[in-house]
C-alpha positions as CSV (number, residue, x, y, z in Angstrom):
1,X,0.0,0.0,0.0
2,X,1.3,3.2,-1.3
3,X,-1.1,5.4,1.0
4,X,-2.6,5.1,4.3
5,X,-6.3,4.5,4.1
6,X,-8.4,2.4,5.6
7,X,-7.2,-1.1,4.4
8,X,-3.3,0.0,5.3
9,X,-4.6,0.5,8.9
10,X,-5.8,-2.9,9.5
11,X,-2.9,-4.6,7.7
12,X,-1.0,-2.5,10.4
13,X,-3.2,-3.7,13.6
14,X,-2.9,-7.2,12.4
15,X,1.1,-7.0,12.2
16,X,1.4,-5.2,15.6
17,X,-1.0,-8.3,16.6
18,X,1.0,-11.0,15.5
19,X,4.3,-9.0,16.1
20,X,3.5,-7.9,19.7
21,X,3.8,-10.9,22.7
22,X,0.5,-12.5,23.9
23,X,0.5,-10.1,27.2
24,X,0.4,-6.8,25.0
25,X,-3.3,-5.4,24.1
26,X,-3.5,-3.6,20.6
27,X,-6.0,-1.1,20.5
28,X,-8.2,0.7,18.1
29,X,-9.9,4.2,18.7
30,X,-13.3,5.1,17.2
31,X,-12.6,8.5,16.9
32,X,-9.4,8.1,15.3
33,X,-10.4,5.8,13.0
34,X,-13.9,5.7,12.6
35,X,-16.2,3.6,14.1
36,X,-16.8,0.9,11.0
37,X,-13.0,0.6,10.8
38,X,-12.5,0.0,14.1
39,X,-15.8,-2.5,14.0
40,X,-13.5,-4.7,11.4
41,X,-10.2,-3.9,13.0
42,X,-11.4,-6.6,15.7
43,X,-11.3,-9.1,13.4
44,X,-8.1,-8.1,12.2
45,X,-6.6,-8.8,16.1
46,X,-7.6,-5.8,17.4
47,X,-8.3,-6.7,21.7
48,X,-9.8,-3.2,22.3
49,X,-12.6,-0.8,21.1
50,X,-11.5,2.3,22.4
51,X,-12.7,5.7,22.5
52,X,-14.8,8.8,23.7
53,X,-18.6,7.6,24.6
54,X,-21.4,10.1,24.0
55,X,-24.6,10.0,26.0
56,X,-27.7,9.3,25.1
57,X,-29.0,12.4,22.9
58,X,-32.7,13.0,23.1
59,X,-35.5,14.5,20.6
60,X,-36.2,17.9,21.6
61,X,-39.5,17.9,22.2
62,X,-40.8,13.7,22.4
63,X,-37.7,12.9,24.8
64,X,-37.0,9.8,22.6
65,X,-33.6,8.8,22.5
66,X,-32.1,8.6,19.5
67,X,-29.8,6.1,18.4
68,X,-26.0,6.9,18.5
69,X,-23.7,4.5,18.0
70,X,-20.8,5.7,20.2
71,X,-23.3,5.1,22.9
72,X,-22.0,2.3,25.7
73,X,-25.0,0.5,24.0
74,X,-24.2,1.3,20.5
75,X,-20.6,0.5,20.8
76,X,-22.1,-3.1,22.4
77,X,-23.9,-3.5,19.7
78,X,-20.6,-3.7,16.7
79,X,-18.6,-5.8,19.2
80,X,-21.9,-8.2,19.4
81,X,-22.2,-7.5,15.5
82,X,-18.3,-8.8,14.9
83,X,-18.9,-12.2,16.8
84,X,-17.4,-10.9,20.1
85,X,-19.0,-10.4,23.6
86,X,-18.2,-6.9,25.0
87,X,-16.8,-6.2,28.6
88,X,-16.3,-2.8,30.0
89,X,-13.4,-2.0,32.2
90,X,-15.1,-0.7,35.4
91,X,-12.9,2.6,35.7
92,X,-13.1,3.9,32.6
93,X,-15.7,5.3,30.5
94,X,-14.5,5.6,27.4
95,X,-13.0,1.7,26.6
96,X,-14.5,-1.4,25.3
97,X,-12.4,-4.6,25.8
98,X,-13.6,-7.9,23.2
């Protein structure tokens, strides 16, 4: 790959996967690399799903939450969605371990 785009990215992840010893976690943040490409980096060896979470954002005036997938839910959801089962480290807010 000439360039860095998307498919560069996970070629990279998986190397630093099957470089790195067993002990060391690789990462992936949502915001850094958006949250589709960070959905796939986890089958690429990625162990965690990383990133700011946003609340729950409500209509104006029905107070129906709207769906946001960098919700603790949402991000649930992809890690389900990619064959995994998410856990949540209990101290931090903004991480989502597969």
């Amino acid at each position: 790959s000439t360039e860095a785009a998307g498919l560069h990215r996970l070629w990279c992840l998986a190397a630093a996967r099957l470089a790195l010893p067993e002990g060391v976690r690789v990462e992936v943040r949502h915001d850094l690399v958006s949250i589709r490409l960070a959905q796939i980096a986890l089958g690429f060896g990625v162990d965690t799903f990383a990133g700011p979470l946003e609340s729950d954002r409500k209509l104006p005036l029905a107070g129906v939450t709207r769906p946001d997938e960098a919700t603790r839910e949402g991000i649930a959801t992809l890690i389900r969605a990619a064959g995994l089962r998410p856990t949540f480290e209990p101290n931090s807010n903004d991480r989502a371990a597969s």
